[in-house]
C-alpha positions as CSV (number, residue, x, y, z in Angstrom):
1,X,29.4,38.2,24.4
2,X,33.0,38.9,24.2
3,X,35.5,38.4,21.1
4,X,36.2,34.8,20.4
5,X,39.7,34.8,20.8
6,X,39.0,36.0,24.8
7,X,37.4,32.9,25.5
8,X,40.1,30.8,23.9
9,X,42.6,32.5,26.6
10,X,40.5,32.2,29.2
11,X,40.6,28.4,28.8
12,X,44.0,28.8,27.8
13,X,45.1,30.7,30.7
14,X,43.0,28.3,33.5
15,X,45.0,24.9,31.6
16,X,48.5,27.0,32.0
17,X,47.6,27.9,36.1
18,X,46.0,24.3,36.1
19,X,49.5,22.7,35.2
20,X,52.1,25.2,36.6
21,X,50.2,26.3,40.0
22,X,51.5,24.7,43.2
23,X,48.3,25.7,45.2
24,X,46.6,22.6,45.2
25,X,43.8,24.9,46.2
26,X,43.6,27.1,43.1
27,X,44.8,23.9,40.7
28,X,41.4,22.6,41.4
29,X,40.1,25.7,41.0
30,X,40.9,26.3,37.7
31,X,40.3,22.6,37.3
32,X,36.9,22.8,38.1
33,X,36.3,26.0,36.0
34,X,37.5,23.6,32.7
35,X,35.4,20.8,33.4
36,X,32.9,23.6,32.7
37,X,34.3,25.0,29.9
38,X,34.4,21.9,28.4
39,X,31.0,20.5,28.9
40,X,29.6,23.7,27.8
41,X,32.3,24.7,25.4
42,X,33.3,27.9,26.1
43,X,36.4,28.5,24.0
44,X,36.9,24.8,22.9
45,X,34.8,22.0,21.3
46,X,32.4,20.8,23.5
47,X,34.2,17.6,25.2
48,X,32.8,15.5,27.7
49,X,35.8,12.8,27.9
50,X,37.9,16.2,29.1
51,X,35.1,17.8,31.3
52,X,35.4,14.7,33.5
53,X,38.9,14.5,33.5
54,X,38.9,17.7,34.4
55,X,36.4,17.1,36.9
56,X,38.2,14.6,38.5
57,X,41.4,16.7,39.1
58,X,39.5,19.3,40.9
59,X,37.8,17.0,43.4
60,X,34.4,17.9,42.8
61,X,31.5,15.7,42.2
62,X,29.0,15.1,39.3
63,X,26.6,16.8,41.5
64,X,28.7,20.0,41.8
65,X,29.2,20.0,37.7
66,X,25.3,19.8,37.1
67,X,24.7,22.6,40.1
68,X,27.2,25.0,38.3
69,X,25.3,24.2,34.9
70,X,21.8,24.8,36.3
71,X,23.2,28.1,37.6
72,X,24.3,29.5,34.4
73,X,21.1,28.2,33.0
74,X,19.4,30.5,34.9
75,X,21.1,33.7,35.1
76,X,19.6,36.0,33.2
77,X,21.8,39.1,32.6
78,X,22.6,40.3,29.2
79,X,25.7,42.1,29.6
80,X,28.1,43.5,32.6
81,X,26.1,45.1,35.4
82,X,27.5,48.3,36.7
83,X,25.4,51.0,37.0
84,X,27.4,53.4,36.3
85,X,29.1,51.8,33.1
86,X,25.2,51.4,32.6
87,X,24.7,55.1,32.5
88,X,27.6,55.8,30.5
89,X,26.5,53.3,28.0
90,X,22.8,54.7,28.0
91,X,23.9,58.2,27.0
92,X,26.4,57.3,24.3
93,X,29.7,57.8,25.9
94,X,30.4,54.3,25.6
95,X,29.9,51.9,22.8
96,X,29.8,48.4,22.4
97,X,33.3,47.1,20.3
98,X,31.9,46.1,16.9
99,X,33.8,42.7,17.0
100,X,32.7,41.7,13.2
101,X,34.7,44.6,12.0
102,X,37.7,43.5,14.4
103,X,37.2,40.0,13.2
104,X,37.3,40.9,9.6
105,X,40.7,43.4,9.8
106,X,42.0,40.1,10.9
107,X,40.6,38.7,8.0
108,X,39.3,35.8,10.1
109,X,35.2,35.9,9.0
110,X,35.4,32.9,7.4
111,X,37.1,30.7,10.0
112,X,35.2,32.5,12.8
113,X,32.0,31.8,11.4
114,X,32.3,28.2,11.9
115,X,33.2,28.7,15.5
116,X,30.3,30.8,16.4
117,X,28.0,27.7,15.1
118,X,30.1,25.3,16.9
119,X,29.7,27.5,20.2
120,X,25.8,28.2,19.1
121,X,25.5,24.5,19.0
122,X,27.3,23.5,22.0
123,X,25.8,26.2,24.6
124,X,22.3,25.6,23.1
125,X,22.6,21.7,23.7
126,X,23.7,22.6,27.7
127,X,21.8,25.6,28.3
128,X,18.9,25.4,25.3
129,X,18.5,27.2,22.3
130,X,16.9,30.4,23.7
131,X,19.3,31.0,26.4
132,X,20.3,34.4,26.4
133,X,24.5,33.8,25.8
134,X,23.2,31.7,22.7
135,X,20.7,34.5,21.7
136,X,24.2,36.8,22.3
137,X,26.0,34.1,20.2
138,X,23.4,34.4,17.4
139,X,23.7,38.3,17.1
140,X,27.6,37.9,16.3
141,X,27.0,35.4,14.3
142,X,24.0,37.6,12.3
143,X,26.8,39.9,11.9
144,X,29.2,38.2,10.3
145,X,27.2,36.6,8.4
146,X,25.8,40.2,7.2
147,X,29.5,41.3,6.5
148,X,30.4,38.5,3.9
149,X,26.9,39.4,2.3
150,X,25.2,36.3,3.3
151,X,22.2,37.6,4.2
152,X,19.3,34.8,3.6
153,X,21.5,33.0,6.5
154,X,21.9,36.7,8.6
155,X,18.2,37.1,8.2
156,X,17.8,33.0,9.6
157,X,19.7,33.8,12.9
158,X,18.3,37.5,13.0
159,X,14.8,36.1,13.4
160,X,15.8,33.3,15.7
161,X,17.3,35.5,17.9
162,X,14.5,37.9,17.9
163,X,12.2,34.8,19.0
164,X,14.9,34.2,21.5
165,X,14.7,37.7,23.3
166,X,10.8,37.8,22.8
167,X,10.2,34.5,24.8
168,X,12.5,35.7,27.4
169,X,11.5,39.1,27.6
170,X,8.2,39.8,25.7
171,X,8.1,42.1,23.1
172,X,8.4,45.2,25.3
173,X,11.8,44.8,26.2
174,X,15.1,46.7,25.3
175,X,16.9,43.2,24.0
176,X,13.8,42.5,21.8
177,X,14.0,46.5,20.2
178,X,17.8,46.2,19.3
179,X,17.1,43.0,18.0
180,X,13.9,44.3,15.8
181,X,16.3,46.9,14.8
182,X,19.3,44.6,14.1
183,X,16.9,42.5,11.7
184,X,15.1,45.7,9.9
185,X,18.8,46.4,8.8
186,X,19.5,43.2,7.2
187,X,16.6,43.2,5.1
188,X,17.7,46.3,4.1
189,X,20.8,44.9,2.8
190,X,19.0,42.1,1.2
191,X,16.8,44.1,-0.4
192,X,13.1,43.2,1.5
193,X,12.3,47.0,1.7
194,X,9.1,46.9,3.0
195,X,9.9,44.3,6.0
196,X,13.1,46.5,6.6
197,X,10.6,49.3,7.1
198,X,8.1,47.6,9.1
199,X,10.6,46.4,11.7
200,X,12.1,49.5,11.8
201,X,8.9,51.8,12.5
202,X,8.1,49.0,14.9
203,X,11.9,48.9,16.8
204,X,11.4,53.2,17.1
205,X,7.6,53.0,18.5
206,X,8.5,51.0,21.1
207,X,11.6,52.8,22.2
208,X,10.2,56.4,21.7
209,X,7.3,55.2,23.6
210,X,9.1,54.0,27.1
211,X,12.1,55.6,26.4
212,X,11.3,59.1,25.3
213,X,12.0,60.8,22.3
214,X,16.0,61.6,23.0
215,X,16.8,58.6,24.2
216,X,20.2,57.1,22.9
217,X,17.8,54.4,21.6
218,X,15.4,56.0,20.4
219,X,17.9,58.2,18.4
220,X,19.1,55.0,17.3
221,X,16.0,54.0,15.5
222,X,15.0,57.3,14.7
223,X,18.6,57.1,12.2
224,X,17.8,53.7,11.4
225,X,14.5,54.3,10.3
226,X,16.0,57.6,8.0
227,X,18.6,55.4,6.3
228,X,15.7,52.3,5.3
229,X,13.4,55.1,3.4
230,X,16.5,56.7,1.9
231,X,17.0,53.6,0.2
232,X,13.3,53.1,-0.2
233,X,13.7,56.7,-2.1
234,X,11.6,58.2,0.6
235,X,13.9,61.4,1.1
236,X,11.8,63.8,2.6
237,X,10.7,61.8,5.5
238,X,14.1,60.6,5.4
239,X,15.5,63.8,5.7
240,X,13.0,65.0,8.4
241,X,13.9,62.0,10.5
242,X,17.8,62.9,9.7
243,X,17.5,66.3,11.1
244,X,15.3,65.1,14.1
245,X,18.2,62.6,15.1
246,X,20.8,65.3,14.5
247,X,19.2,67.8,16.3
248,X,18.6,65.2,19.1
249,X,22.0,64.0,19.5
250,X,23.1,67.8,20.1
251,X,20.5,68.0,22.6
252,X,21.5,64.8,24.2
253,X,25.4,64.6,23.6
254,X,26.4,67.9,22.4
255,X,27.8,68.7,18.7
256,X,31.1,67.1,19.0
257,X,30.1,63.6,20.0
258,X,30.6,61.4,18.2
259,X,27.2,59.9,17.8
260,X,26.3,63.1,16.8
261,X,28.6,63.6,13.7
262,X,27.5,59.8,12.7
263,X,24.2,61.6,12.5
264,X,25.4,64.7,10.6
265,X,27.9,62.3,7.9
266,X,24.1,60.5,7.3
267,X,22.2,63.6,7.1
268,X,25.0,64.9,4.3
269,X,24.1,61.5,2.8
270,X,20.5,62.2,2.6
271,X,21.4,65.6,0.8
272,X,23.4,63.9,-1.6
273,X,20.7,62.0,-2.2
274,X,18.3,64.8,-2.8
275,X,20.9,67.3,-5.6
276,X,21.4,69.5,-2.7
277,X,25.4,68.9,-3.3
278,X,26.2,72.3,-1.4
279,X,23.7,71.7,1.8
280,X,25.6,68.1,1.8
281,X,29.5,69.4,1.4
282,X,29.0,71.9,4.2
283,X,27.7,69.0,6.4
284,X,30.4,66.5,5.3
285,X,33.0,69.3,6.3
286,X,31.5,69.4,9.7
287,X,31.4,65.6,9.9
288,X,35.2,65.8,9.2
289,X,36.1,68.4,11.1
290,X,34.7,66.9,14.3
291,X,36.1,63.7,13.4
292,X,39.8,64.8,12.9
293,X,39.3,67.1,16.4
294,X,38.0,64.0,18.3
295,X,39.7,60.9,16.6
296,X,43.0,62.5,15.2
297,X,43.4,62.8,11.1
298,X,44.3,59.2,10.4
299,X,41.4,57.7,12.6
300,X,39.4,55.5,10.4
301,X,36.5,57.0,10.9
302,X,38.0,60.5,9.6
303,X,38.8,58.6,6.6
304,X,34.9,58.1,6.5
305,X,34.7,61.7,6.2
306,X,37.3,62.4,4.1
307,X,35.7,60.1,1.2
308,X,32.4,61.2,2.2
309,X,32.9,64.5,1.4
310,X,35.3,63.4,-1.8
311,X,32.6,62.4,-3.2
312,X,30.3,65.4,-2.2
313,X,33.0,67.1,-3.9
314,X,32.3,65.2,-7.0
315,X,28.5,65.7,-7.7
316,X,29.6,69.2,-7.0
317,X,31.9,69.1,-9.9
318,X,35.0,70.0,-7.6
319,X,37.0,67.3,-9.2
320,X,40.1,69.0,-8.5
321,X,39.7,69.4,-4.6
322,X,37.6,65.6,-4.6
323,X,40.9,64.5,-6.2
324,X,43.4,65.6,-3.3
325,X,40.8,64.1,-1.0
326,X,40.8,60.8,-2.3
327,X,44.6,60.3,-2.3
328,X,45.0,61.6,0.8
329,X,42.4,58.7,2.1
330,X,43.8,56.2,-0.1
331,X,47.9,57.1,0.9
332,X,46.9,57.3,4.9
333,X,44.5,53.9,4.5
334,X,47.2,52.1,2.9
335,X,50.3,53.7,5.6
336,X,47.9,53.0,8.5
337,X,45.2,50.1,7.5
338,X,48.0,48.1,5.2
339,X,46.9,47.8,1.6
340,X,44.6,45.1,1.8
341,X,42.1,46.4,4.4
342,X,39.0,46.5,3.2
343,X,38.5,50.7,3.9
344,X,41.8,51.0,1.9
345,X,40.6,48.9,-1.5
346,X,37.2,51.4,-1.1
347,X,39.6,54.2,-1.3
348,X,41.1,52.3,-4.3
349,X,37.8,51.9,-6.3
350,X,36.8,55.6,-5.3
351,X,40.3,57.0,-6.9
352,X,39.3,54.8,-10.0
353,X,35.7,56.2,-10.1
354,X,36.7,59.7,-10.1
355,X,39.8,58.9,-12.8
356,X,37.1,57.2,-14.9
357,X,35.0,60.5,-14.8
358,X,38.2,62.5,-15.9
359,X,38.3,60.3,-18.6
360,X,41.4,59.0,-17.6
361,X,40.6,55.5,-18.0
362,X,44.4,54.1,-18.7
363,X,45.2,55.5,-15.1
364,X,41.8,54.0,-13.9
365,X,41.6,51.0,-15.2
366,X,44.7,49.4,-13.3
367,X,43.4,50.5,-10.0
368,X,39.9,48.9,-11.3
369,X,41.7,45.8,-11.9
370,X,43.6,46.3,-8.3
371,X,40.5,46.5,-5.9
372,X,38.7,43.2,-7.9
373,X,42.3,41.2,-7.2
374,X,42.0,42.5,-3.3
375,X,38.6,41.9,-3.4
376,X,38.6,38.0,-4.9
377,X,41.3,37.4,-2.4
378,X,40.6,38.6,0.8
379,X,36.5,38.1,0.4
380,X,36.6,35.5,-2.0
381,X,35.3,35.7,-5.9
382,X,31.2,35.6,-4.9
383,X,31.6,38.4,-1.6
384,X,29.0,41.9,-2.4
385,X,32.4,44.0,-2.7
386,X,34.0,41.9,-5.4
387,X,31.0,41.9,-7.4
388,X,31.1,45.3,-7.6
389,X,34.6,45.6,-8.6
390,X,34.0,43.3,-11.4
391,X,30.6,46.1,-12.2
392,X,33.0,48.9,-12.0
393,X,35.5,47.5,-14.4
394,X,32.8,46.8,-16.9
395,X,31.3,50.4,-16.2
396,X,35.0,51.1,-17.3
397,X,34.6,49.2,-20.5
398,X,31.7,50.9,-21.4
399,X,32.9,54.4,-21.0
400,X,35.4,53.1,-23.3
401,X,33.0,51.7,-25.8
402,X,34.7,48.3,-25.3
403,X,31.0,47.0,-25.4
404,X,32.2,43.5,-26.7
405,X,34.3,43.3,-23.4
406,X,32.1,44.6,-21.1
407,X,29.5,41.9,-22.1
408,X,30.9,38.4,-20.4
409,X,32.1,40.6,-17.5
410,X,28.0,42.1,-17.0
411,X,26.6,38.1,-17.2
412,X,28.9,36.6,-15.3
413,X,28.0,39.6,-12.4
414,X,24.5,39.2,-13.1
415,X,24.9,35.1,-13.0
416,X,26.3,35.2,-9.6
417,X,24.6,37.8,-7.9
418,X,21.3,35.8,-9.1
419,X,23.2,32.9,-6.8
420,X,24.1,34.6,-4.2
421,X,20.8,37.3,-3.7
422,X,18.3,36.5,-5.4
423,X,16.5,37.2,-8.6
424,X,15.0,40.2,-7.0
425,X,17.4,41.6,-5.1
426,X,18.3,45.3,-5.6
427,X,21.9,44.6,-6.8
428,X,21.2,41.9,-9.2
429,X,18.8,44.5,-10.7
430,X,21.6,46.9,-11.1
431,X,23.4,43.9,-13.0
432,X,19.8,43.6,-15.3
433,X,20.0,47.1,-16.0
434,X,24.1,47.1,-16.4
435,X,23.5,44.5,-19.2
436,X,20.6,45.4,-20.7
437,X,23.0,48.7,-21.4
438,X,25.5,47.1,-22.9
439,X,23.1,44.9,-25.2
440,X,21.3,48.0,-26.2
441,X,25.0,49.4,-27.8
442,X,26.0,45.8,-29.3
443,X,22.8,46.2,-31.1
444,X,20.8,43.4,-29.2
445,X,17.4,44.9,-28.8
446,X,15.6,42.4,-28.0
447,X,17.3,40.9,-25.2
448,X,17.9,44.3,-23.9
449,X,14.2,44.9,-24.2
450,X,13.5,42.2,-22.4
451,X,15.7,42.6,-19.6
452,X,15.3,46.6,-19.3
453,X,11.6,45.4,-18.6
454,X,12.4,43.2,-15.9
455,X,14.7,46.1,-14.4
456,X,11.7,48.4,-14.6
457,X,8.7,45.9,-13.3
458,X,11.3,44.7,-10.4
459,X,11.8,48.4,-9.2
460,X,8.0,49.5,-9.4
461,X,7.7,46.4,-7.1
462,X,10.6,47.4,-5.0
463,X,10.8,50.9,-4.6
464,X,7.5,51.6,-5.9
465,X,7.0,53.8,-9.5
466,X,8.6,57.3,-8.4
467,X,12.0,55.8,-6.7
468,X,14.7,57.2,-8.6
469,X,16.3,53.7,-9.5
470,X,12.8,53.2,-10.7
471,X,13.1,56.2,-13.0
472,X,16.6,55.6,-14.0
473,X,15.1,52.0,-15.4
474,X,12.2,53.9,-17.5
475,X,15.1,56.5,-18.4
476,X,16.7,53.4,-20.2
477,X,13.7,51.7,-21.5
478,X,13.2,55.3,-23.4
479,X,16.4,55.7,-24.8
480,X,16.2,51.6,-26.2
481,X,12.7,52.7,-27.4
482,X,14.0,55.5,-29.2
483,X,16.8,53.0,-30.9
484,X,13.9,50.7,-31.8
485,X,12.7,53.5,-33.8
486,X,9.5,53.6,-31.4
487,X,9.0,57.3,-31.3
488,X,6.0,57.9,-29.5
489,X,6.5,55.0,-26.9
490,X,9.7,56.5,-26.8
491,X,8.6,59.9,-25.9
492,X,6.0,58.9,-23.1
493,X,9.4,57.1,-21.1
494,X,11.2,60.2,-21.3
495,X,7.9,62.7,-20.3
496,X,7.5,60.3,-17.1
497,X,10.9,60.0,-16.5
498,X,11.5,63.6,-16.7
499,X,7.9,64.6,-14.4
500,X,9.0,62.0,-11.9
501,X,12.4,63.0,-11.5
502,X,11.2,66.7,-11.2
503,X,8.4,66.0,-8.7
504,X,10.8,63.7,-6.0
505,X,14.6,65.2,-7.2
506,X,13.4,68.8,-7.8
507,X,14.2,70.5,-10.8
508,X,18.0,71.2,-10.5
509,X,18.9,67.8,-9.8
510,X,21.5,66.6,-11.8
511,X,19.3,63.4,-12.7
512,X,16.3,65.9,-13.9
513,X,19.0,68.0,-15.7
């Protein structure tokens, strides 16, 4: 389904030759093509008043309308049939336009979410609620939904279409795969692990199995699949998945496609991930180089790889050369993206992080303050990324030891991100743990107790007991334990903190360290 704004001109440009033509032939052309438009509509509220009139210009009957609608009802193609656009598009040459993306650089989400449910509503009242250009309708929709971080609604119209493709298709069908995989991602983000990797294994069985294994598809899922256990802390498979998708898309593509840096950027990821800071730089710097040599040094995907590898650069303790990295990204994003774009404000947040761990905080603490205003006003105050400006500027506070600051700033987080996600959710965890910290130096040991307890038993039932986040939680509950004066309690955190950590980080992690 094309962008939004193409199907306004379209009905647009038929009114314009509708009005100005003088071939009475193609006036009632593009007459009759409105009273479509309009009873279905297809870049306009759905309008029967205008259909008629419409109609009635063109000199075609009732009959003719209903015929044109039954036609469409039953046409079955999910996208533009060409076979050799087809092939193109099968081997990775070509790639669909990611119009959620385009729609929010036009900072238009929020407006063009309520006309993708007026044109879901509409088309599914004509052609019915699992006809394939509303199943297409849903997946934008999913998508944008997914961008402003409201995922229990992405999740909604995720499964809906993935009920939609399987009554139309069955469940061995390339529509219902992408749409498997499309949903596996979402509960990702909203923190259902364990569904997110049960769709995912699922979306990848069926591909590998009537696809083959190097299938652009099947690659697809193979990466998919990588980046859900990464966050389930599952590194090794992770990684073993990484490196099979990598290796692959060089098969498949070659090394400089494009695809296939996209695989080597999440391998370096993965790396990261794992302490192996050197194995991760050298792949980031192939990732970038690739990137500049296809897309030119100011393509926004180079400016992927440029703060990828900044903040490689970082765990490596190369602050100096992380430093020139992440100006350069923030200078070119701001020159070429304009200084609100959402890219540019990460760049913002990532010069502040790496100020912050300089101990630079007066420098830091302005640009801190500069992403959260960008943040509030583009996204609005409740969006994922403002949240986490408003974490980083109390992370700022507490390097400081402005613990009595920090405080309302760490509720107020965890308050809304319990609105907005959920109780459970991975990030309003981070926001237990964040103020459970911060109670812990004001000397409230209790409450911290309490919540560094919840942080722990929600991460065991996440991530399961040897996920790093899960450690990082017992990590805490030690060091509170130890200001309780309970020793020996105290002692056992740290012991299973430190064996765990050893065991899935390796010994030279900086975490085990």
């Amino acid at each position: 389904m094309a962008h939004y704004d193409l199907r306004k001109y379209i009905v647009e440009s038929l009114m314009k030759e509708a009005e100005d033509d003088q071939d009475a032939n193609n006036l009632m052309a593009c007459a009759f093509q409105l009273a479509i438009c309009f009873h279905l509509g297809f870049g306009v509220s759905r309008d029967r008043e205008s259909s008629l009139g419409w109609l009635k210009k063109s000199g075609k009957t009732q009959a003719d309308l209903v015929t044109a609608i039954e036609i469409l009802k039953h046409d079955t193609r999910t996208h533009y049939e060409n076979p050799r656009v087809s092939e193109l598009f099968s081997n990775g040459h070509i790639n669909m336009i990611d119009y959620t993306q385009e729609y929010r650089r036009l900072e238009t989400l929020d407006t063009i979410e309520g006309q993708y449910e007026r044109e879901i509503s509409d088309f599914g009242t004509v052609l019915g609620r699992d006809h394939l250009a509303v199943l297409k309708l849903r997946d934008a929709l999913t998508g944008i939904l997914q961008n402003q971080g409201k995922f229990e609604a992405a999740v909604e119209q995720g499964q809906a279409a993935l009920s939609g493709y399987e009554l139309n298709f069955g469940p061995h069908h390339m529509e219902t795969w992408t749409s498997t995989s499309d949903l596996a991602y979402i509960y990702m983000l909203q923190g259902e692990h364990e569904q997110a990797e049960l769709f995912s294994r699922n979306a990848l069985q069926e591909r590998e199995s009537h696809l083959g294994p190097f299938h652009a598809h099947t690659l697809t899922s193979i990466n998919c699949l990588a980046v859900i256990l990464q966050e389930r802390g599952k590194h090794e498979e992770a990684e073993a998945l990484s490196r099979r998708d990598v290796e692959g898309r060089e098969q498949t593509f070659g090394d400089k496609h494009l695809e296939t840096l996209d695989s080597i950027a999440n391998l370096a990821s993965i790396l990261q991930d794992l302490g192996r800071f050197d194995d991760s730089v050298d792949m980031n710097r192939r990732a970038l180089r690739g990137r500049v040599e296809a897309l030119g040094p100011e393509h926004p995907q180079t400016l992927v790889s440029v703060s990828n590898l900044a903040s490689a650069l970082q765990e490596q303790d190369n602050l100096e050369e992380a430093e020139i990295l992440i100006r350069r990204d923030l200078e070119v994003s701001t020159r070429v993206l304009g200084p609100e774009h959402y890219q540019t404000v990460t760049s913002l947040s990532n010069l502040a992080l790496l100020l912050s761990t300089q101990h630079n905080y007066s420098d830091a603490e302005p640009l801190f303050q500069e992403a959260y205003d960008i943040s509030k006003r583009t996204l609005g105050s409740r969006h994922p990324e403002t949240l986490t400006s408003m974490a980083n500027i109390s992370h700022l506070l507490h390097q400081q030891e402005r613990f009595k600051e920090a405080l309302p700033i760490d509720r107020e987080v965890l308050q809304l991100r319990e609105a907005e996600f959920g109780s459970d959710h991975p990030d309003t965890i981070v926001s237990v743990s964040n103020l459970a910290k911060t109670l812990d130096c004001l000397e409230h040991s209790s409450e911290a107790h309490s919540l560094n307890l919840r942080a722990l038993l929600a991460r065991e039932a996440l991530f399961g007991v040897d996920h790093p986040m899960t450690l990082e939680s017992v990590s805490n509950m030690s060091t509170l334990l130890q200001h309780m004066g309970e020793f020996e309690a105290a002692e056992n955190m740290s012991r299973r903190a430190l064996w765990g950590r050893q065991t899935q980080l390796g010994p030279t992690h900086g975490d085990t360290e």
